[in-house]
Biopython code that builds the backbone (N, CA, C, O; Angstrom):
import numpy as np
from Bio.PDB.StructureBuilder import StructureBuilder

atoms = [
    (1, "UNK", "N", (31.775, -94.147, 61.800)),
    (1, "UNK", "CA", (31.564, -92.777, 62.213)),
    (1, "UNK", "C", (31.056, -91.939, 61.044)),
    (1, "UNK", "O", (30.277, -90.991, 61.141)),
    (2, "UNK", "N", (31.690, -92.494, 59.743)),
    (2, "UNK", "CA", (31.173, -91.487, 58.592)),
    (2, "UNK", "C", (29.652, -91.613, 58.413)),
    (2, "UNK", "O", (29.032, -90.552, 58.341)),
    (3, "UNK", "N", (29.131, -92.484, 58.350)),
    (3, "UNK", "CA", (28.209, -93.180, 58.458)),
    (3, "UNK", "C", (27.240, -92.762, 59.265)),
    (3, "UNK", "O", (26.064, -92.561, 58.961)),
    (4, "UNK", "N", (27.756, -92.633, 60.307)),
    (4, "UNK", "CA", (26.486, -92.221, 61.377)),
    (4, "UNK", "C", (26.219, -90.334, 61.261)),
    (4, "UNK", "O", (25.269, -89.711, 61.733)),
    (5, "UNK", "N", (27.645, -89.665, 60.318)),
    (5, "UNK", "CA", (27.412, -88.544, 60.389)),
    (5, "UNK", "C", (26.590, -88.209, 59.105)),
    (5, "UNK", "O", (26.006, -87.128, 59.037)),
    (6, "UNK", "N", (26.531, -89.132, 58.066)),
    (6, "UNK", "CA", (25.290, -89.412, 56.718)),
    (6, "UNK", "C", (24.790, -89.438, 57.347)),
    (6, "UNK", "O", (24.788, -88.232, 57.595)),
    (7, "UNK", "N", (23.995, -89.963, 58.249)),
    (7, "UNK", "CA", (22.583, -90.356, 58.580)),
    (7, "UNK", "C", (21.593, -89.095, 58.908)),
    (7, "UNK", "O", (20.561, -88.731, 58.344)),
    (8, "UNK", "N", (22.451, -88.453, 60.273)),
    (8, "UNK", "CA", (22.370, -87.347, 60.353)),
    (8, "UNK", "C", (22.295, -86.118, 59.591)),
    (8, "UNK", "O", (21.433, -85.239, 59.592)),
    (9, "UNK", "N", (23.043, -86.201, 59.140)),
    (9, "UNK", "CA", (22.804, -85.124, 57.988)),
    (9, "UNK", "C", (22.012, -85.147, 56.746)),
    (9, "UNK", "O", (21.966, -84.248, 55.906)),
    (10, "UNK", "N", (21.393, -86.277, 56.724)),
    (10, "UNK", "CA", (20.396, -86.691, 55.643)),
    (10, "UNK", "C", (18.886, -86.531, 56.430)),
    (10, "UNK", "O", (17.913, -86.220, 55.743)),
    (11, "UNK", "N", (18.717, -86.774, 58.018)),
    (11, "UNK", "CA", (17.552, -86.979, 58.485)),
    (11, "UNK", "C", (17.008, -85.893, 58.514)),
    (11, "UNK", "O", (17.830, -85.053, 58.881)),
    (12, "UNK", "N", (15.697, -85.309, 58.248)),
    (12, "UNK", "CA", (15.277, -84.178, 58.159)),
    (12, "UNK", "C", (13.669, -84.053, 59.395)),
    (12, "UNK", "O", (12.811, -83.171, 59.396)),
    (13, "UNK", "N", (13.755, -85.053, 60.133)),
    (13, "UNK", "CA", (12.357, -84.940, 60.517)),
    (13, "UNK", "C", (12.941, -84.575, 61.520)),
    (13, "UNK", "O", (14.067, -84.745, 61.988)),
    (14, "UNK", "N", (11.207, -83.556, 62.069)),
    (14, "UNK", "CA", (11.360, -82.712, 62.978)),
    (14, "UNK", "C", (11.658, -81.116, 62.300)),
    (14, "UNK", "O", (11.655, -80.048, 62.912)),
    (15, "UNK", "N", (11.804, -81.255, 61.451)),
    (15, "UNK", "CA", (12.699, -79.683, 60.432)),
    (15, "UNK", "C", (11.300, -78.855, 60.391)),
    (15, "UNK", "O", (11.215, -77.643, 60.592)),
    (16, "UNK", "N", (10.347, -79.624, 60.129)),
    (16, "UNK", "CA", (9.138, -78.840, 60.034)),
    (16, "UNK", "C", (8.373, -78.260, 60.919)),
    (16, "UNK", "O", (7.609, -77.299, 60.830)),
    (17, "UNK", "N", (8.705, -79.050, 61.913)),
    (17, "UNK", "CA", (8.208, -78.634, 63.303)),
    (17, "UNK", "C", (9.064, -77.557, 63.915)),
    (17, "UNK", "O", (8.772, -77.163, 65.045)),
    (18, "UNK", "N", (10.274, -76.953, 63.164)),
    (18, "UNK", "CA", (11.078, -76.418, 64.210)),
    (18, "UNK", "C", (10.791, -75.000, 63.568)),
    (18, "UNK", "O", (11.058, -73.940, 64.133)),
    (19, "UNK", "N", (10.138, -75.128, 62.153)),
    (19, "UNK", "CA", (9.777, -74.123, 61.092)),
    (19, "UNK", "C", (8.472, -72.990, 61.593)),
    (19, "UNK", "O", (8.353, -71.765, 61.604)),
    (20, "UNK", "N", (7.643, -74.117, 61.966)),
    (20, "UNK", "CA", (6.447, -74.038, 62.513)),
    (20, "UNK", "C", (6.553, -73.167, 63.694)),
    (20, "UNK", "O", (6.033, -72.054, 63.621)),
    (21, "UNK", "N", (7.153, -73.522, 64.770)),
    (21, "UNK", "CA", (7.882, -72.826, 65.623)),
    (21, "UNK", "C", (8.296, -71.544, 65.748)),
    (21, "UNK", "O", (7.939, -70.818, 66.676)),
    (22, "UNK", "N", (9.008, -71.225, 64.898)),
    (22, "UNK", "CA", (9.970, -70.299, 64.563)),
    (22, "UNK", "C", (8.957, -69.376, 64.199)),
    (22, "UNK", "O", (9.062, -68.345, 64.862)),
    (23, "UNK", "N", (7.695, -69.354, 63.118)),
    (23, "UNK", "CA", (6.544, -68.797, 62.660)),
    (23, "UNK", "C", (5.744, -68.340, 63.760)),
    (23, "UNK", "O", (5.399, -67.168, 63.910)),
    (24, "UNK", "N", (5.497, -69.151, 64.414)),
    (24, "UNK", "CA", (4.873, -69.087, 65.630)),
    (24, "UNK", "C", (4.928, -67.947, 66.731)),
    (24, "UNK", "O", (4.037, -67.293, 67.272)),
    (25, "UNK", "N", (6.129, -67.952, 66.843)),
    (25, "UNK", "CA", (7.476, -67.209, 67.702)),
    (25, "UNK", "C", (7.129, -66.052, 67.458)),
    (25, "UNK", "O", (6.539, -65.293, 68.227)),
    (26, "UNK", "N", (7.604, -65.762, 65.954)),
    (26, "UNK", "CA", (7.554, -64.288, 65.433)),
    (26, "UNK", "C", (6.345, -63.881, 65.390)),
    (26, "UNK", "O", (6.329, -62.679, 65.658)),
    (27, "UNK", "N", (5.132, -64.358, 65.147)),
    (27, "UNK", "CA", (4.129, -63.826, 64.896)),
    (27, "UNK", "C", (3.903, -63.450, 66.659)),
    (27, "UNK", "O", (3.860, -62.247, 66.918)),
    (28, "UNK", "N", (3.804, -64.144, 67.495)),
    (28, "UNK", "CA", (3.386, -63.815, 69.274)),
    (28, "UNK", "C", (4.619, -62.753, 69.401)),
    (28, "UNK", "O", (4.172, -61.666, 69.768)),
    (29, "UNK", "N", (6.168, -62.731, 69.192)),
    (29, "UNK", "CA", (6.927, -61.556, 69.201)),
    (29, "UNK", "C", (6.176, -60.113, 69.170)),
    (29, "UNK", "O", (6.039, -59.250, 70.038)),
    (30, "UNK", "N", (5.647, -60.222, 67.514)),
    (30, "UNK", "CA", (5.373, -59.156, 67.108)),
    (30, "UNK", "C", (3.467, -58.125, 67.875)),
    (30, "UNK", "O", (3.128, -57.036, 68.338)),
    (31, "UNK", "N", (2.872, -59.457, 67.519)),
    (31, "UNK", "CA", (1.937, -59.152, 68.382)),
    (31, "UNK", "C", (2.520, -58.591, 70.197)),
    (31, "UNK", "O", (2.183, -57.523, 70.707)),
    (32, "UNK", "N", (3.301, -59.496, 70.771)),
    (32, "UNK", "CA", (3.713, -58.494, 72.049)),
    (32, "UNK", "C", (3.954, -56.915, 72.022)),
    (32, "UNK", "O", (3.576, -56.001, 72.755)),
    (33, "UNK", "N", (4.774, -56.979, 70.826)),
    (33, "UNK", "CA", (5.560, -55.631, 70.706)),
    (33, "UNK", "C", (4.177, -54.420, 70.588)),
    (33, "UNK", "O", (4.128, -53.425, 71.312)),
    (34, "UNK", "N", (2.948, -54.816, 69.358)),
    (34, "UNK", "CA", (2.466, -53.937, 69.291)),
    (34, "UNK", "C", (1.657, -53.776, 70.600)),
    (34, "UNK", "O", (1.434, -52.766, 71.268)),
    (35, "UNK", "N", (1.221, -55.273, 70.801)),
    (35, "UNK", "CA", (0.370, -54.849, 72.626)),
    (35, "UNK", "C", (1.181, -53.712, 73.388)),
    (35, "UNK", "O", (1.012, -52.495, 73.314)),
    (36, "UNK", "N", (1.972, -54.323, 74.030)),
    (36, "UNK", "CA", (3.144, -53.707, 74.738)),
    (36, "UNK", "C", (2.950, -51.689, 74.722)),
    (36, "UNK", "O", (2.773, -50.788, 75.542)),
    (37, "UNK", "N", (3.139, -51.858, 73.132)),
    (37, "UNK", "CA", (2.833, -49.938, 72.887)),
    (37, "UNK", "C", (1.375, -49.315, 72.556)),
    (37, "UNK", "O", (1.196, -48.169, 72.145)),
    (38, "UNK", "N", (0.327, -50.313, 72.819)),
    (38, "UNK", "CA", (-0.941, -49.843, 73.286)),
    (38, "UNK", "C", (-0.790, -49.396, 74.134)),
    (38, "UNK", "O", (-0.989, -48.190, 74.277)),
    (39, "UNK", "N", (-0.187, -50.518, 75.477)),
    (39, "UNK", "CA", (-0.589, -50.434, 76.953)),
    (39, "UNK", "C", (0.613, -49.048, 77.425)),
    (39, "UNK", "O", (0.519, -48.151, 78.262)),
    (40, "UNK", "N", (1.509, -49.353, 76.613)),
    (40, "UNK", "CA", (2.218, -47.362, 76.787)),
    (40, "UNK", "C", (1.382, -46.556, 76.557)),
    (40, "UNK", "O", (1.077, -45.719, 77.407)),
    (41, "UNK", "N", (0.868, -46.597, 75.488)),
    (41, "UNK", "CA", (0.169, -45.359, 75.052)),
    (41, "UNK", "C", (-0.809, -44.922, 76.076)),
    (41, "UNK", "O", (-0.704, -43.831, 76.637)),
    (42, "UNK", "N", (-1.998, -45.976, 76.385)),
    (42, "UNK", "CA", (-2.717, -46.094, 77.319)),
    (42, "UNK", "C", (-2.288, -45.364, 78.847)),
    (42, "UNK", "O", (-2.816, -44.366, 79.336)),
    (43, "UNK", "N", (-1.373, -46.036, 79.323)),
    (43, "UNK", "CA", (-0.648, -45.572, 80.675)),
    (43, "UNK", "C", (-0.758, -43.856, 80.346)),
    (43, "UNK", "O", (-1.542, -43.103, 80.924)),
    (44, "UNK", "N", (0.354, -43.394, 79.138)),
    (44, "UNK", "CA", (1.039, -42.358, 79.317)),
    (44, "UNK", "C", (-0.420, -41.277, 79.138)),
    (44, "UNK", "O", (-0.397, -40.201, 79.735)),
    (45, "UNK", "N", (-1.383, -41.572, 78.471)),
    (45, "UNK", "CA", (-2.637, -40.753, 78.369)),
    (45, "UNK", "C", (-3.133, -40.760, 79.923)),
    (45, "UNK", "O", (-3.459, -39.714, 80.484)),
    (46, "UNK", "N", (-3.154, -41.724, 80.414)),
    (46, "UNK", "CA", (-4.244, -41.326, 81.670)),
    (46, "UNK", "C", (-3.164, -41.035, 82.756)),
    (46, "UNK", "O", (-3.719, -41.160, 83.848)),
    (47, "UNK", "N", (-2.050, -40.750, 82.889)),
    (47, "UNK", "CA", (-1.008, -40.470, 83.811)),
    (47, "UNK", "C", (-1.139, -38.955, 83.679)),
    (47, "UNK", "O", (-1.340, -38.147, 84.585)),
    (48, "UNK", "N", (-0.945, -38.665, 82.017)),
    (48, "UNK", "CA", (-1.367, -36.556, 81.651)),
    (48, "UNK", "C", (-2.516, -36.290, 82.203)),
    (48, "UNK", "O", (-2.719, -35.286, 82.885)),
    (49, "UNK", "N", (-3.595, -37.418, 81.880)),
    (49, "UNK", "CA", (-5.018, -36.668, 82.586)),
    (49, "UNK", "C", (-4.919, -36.514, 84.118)),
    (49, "UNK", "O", (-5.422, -35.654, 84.840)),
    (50, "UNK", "N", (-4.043, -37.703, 84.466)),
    (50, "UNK", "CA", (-4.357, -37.479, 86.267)),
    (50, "UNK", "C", (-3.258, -35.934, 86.954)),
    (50, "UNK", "O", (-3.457, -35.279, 87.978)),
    (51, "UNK", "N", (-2.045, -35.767, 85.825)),
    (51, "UNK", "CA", (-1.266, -34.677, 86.172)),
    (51, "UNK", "C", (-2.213, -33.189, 86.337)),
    (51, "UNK", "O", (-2.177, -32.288, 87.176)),
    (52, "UNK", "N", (-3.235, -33.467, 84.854)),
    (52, "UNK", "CA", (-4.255, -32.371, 84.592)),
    (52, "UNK", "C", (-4.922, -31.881, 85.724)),
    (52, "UNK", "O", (-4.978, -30.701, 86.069)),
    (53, "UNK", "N", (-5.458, -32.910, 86.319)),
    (53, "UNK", "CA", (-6.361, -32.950, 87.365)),
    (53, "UNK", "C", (-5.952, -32.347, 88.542)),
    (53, "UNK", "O", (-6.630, -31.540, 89.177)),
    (54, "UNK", "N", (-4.765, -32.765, 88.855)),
    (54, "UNK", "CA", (-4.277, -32.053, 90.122)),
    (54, "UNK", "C", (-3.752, -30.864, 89.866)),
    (54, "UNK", "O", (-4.179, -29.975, 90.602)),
    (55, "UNK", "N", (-2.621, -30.401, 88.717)),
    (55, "UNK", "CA", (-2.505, -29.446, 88.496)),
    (55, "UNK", "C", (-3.996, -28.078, 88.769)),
    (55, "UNK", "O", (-3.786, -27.016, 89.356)),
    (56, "UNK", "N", (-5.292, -28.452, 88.228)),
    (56, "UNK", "CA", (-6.054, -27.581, 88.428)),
    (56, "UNK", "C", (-6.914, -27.532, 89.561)),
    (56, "UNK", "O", (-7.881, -26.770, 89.558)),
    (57, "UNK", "N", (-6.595, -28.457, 90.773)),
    (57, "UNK", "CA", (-7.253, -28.387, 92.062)),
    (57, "UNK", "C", (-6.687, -26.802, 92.263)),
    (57, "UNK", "O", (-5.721, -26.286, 91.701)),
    (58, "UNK", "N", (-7.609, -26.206, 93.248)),
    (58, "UNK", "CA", (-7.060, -25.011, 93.310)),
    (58, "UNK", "C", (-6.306, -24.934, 95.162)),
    (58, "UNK", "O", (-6.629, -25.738, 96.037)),
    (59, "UNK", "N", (-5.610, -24.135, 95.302)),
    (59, "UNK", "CA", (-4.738, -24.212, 96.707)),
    (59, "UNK", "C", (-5.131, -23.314, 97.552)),
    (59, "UNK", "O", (-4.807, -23.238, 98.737)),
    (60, "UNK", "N", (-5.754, -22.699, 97.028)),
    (60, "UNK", "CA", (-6.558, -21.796, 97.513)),
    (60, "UNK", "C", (-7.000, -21.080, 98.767)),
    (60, "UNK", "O", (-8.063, -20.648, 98.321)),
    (61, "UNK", "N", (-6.951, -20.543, 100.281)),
    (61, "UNK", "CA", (-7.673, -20.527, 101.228)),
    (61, "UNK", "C", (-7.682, -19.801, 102.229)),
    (61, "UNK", "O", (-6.667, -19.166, 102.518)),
    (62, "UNK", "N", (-8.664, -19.733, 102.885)),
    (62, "UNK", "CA", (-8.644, -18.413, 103.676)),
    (62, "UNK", "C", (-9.417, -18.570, 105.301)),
    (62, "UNK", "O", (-9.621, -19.722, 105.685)),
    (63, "UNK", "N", (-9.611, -18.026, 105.731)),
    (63, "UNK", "CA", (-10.439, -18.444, 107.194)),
    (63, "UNK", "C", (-9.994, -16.825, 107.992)),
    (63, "UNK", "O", (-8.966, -16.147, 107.993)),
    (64, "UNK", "N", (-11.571, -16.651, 108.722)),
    (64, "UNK", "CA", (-11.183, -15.440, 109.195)),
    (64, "UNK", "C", (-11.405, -15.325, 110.800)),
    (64, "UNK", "O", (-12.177, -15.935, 111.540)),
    (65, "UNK", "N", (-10.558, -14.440, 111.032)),
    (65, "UNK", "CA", (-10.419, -14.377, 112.590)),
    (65, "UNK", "C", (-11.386, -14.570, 113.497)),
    (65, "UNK", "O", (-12.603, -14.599, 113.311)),
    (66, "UNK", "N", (-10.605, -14.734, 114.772)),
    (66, "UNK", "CA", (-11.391, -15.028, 116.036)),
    (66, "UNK", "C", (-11.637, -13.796, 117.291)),
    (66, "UNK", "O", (-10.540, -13.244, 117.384)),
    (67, "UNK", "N", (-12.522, -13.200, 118.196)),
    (67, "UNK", "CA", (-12.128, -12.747, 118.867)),
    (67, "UNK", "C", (-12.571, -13.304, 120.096)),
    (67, "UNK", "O", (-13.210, -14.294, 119.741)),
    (68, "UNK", "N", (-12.607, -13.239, 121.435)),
    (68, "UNK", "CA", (-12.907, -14.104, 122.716)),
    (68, "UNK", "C", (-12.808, -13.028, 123.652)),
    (68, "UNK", "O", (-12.426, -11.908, 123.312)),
    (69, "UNK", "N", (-13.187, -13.372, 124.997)),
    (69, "UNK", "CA", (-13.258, -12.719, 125.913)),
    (69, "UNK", "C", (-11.693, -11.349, 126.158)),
    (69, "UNK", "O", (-10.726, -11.180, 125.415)),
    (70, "UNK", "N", (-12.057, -10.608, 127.506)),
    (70, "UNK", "CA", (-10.255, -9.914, 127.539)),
    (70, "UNK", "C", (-9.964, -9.888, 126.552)),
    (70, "UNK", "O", (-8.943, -10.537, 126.326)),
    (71, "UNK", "N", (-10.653, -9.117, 125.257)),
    (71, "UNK", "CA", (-9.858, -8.586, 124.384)),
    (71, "UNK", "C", (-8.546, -9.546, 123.338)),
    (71, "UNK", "O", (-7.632, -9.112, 122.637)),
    (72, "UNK", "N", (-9.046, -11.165, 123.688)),
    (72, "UNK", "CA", (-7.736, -11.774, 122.979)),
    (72, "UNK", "C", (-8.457, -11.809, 121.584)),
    (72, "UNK", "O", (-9.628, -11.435, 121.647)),
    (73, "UNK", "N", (-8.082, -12.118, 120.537)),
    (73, "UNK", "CA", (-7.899, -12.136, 119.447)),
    (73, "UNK", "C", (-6.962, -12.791, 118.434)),
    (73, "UNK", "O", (-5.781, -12.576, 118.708)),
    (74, "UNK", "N", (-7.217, -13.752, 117.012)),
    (74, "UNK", "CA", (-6.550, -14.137, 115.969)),
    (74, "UNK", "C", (-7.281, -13.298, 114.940)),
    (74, "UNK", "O", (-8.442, -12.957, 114.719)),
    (75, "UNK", "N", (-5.626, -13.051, 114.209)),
    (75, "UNK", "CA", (-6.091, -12.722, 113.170)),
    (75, "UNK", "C", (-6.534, -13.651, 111.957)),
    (75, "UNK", "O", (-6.291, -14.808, 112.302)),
    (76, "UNK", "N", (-7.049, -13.628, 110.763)),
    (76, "UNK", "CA", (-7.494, -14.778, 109.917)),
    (76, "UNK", "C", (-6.513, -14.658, 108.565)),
    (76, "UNK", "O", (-5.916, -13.581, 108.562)),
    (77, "UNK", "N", (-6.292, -15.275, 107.734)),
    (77, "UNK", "CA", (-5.695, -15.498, 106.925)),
    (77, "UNK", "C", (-5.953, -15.943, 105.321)),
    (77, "UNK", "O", (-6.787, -16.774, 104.961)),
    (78, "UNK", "N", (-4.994, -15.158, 104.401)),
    (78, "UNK", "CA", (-5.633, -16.354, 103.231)),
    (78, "UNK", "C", (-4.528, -16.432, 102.456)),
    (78, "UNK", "O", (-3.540, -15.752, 102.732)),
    (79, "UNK", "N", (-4.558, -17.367, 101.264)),
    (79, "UNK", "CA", (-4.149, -17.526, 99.901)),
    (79, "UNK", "C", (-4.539, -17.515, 98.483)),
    (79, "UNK", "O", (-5.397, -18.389, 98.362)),
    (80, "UNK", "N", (-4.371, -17.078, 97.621)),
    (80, "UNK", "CA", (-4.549, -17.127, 96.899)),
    (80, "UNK", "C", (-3.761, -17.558, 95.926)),
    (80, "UNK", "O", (-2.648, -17.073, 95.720)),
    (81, "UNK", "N", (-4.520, -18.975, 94.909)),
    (81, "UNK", "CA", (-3.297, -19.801, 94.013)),
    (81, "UNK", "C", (-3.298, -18.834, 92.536)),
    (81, "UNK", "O", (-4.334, -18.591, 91.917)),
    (82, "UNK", "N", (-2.450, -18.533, 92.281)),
    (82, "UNK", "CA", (-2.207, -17.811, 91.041)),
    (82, "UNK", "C", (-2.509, -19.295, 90.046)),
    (82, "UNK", "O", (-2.620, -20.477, 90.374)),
    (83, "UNK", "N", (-2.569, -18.658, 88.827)),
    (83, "UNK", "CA", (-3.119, -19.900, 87.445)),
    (83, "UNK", "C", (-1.861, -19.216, 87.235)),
    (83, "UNK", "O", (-1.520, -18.036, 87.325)),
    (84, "UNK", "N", (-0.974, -20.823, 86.777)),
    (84, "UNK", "CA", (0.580, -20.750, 86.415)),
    (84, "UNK", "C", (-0.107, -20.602, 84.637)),
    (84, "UNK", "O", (-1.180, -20.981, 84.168)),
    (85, "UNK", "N", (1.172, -19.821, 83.955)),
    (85, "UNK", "CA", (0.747, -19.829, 82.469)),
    (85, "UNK", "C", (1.748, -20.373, 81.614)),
    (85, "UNK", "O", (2.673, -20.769, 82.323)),
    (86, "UNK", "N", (1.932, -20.532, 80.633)),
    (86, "UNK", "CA", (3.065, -21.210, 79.910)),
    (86, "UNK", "C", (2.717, -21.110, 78.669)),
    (86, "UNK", "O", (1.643, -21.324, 78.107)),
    (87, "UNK", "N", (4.147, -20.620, 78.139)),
    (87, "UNK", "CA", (3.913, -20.060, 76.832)),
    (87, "UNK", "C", (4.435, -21.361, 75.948)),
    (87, "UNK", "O", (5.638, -21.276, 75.700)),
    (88, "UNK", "N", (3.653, -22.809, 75.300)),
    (88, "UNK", "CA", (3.933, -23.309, 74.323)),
    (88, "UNK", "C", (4.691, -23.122, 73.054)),
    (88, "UNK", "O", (5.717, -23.625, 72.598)),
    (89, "UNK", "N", (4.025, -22.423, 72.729)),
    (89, "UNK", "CA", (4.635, -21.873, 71.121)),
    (89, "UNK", "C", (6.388, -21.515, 70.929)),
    (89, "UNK", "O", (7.193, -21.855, 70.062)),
    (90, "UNK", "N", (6.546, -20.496, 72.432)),
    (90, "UNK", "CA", (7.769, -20.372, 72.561)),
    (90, "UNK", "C", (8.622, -21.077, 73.281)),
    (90, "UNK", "O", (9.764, -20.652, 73.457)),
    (91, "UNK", "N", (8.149, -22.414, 73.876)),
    (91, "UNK", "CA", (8.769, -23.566, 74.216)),
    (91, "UNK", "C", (9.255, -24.623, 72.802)),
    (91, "UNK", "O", (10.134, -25.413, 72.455)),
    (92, "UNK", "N", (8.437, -24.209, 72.494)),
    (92, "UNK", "CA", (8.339, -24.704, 70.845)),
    (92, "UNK", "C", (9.894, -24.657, 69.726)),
    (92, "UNK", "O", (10.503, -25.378, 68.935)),
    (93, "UNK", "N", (9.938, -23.612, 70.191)),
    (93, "UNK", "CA", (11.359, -22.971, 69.478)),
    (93, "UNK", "C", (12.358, -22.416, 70.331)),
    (93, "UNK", "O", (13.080, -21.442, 70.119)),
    (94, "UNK", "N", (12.292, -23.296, 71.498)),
    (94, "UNK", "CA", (13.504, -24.000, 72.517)),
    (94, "UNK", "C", (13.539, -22.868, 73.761)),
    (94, "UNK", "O", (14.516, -23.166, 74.449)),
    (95, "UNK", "N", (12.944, -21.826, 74.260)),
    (95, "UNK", "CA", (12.844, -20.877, 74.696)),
    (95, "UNK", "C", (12.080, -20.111, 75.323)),
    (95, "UNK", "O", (12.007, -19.004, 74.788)),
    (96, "UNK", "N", (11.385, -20.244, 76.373)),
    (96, "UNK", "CA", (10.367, -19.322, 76.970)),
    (96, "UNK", "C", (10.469, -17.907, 76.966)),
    (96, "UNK", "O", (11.605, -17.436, 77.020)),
    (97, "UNK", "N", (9.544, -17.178, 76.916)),
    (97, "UNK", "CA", (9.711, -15.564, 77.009)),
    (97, "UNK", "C", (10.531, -15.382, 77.458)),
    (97, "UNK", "O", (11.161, -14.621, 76.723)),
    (98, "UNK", "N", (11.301, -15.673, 78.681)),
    (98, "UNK", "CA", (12.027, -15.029, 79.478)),
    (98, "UNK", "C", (13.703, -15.370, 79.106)),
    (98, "UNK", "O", (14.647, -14.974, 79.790)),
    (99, "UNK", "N", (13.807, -16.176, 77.893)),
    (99, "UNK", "CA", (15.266, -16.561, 77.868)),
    (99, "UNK", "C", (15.727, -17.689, 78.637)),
    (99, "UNK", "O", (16.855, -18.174, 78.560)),
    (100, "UNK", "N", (14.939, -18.017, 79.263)),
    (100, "UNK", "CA", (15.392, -19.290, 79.858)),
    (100, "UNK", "C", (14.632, -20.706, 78.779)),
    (100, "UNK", "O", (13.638, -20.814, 78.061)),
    (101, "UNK", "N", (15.660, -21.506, 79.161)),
    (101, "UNK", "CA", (15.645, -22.711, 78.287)),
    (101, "UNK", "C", (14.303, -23.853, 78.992)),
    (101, "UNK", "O", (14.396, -24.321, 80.126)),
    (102, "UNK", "N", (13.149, -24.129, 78.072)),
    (102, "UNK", "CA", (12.077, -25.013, 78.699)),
    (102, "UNK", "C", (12.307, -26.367, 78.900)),
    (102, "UNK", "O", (13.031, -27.009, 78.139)),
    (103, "UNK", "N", (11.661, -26.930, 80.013)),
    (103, "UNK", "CA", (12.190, -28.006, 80.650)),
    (103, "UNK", "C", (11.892, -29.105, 78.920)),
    (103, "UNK", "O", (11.580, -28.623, 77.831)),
    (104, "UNK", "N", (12.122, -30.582, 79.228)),
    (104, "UNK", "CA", (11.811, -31.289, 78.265)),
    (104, "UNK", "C", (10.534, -31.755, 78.462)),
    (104, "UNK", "O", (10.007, -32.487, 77.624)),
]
sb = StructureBuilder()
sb.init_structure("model")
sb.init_model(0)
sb.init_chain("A")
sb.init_seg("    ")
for serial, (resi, resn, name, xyz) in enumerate(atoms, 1):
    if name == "N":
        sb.init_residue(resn, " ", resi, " ")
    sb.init_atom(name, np.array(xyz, "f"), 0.0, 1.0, " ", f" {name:<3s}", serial, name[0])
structure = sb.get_structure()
């Protein structure tokens, strides 16, 4: 038994291959990791542009009345989308104009 546990503990092949490996490993690890926070970065840019986009469709609308025979009649209607504003700077230093606390 002592014997067979010398052997073992003396045999070294394969050690290099497991080295190799291990090198291997870390280097594709690390490369994932930085891919990985391209393809964040990537996402999180064109997710703001598509928020951009809709945010500035406008809501806008109006249509105007009808009238028809006998005096019936609709009246017409509209909306108008206000441009929301937002004060950065003073989000900045935890606080919108108004005292209220800005979202994150």
């Amino acid at each position: 038994m002592c014997g067979l546990l010398r052997k073992l503990w003396q045999d070294d092949g394969g050690a290099l291959i497991a080295t190799e490996w291990v090198f291997i490993v870390t280097i594709l690890v690390i490369g994932l990791v930085v891919g990985l926070k391209a393809v964040q970065s990537a996402v999180l840019n064109e997710l703001e542009e598509v928020a951009g986009a809709i945010g500035a469709l406008s809501q806008s609308y109006s249509f105007a009345g009808t009238s028809g025979c006998c005096g019936s009649f609709t009246n017409g209607s509209s909306y108008t989308d206000e441009v929301d504003t937002f004060n950065v700077s003073a989000c900045a230093n935890g606080a919108d104009g108004t005292g209220e606390n800005c979202p994150d």
